[in-house]
C-alpha positions as CSV (number, residue, x, y, z in Angstrom):
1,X,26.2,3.2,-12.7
2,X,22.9,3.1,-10.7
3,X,20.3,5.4,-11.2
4,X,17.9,4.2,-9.2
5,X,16.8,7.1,-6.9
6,X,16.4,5.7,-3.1
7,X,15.8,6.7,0.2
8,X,16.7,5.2,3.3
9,X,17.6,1.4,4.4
10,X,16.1,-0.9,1.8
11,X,15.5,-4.7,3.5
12,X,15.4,-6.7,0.3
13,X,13.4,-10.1,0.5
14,X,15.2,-13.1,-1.4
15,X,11.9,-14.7,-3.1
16,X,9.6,-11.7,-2.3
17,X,7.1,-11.0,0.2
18,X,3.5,-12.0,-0.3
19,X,1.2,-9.0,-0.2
20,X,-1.9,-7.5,-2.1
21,X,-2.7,-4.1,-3.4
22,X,-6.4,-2.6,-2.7
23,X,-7.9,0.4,-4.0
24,X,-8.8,3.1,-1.3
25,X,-12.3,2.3,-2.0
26,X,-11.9,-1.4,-1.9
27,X,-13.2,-2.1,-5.4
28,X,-10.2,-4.2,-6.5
29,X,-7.2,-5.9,-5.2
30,X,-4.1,-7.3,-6.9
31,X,-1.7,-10.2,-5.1
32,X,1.8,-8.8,-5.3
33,X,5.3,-9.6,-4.3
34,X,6.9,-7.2,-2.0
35,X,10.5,-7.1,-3.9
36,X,12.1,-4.6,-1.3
37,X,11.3,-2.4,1.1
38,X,12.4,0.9,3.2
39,X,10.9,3.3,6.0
40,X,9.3,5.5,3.3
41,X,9.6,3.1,-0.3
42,X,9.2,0.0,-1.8
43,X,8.9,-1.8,-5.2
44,X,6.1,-4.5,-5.8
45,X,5.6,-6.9,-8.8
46,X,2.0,-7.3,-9.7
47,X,0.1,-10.3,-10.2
48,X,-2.6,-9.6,-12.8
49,X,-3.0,-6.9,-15.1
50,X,-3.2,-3.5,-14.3
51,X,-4.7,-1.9,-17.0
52,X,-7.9,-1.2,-15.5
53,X,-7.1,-0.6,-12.4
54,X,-6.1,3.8,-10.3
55,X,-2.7,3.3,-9.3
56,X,-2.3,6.4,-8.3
57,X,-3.1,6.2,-4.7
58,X,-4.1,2.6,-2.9
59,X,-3.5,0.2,0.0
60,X,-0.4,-2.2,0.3
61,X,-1.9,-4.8,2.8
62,X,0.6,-7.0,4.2
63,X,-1.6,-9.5,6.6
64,X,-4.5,-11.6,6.1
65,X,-6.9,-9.3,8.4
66,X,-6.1,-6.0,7.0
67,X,-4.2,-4.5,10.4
68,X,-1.2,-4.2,8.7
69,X,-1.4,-2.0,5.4
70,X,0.2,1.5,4.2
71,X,-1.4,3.9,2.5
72,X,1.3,4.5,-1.1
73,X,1.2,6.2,-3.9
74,X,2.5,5.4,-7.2
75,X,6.7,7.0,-8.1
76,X,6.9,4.8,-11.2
77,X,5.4,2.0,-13.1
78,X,7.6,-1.0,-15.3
79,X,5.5,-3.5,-16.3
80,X,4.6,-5.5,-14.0
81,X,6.7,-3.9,-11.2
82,X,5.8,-1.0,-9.5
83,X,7.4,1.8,-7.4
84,X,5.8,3.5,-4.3
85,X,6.1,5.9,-1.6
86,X,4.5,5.4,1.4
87,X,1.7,8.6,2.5
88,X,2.0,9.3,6.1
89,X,-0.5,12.0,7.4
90,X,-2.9,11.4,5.1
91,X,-5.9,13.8,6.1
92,X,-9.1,11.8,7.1
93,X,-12.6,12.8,7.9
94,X,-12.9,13.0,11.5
95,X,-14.9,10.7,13.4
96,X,-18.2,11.2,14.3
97,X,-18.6,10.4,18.3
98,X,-20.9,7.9,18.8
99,X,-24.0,9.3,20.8
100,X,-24.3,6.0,23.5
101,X,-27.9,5.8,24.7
102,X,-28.5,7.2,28.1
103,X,-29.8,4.6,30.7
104,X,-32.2,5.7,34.0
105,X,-32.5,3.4,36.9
């Protein structure tokens, strides 16, 4: 019987995907596997301990540069695997506009 609890279209990577974890605040990071994946979930495996370390809410950063990355949240914890839900319409400070400096000729 499974009793796993999906939504959606799960893509499932053979040997993982290579990703890291970073706290909304960037004061950690994890490297993680990206186990499987769907338009709203996905379950990670954790390299590293994460005992010390706010799972609650975080960044799943899937390139080098940072341009690709969700904002999750944690639906369940297993050791070293970990289940999350992807936050969309996360409310965020608005932008200041930039005042540009005014030029005379």
């Amino acid at each position: 019987m499974n009793t796993e609890r999906r939504a959606g279209d799960r893509v499932e990577f053979e040997h993982g995907y290579a990703a890291r974890i970073m706290s909304i605040d960037g004061t950690w990071q994890r490297e993680v596997l990206l186990e499987d994946v769907s338009d709203s979930e996905a379950k990670l495996t954790v390299f590293g301990s994460t005992e010390d370390i706010n799972l609650d809410e975080f960044f799943l950063v899937l390139s080098n540069w940072g341009h690709a990355h969700r904002r999750c949240e944690r639906v369940w914890l297993n050791g070293d695997q970990i289940g999350v839900r992807f936050l969309k319409n996360v409310q965020q400070k608005p932008r200041r506009e930039r005042k540009r400096p005014k030029f005379e000729m």
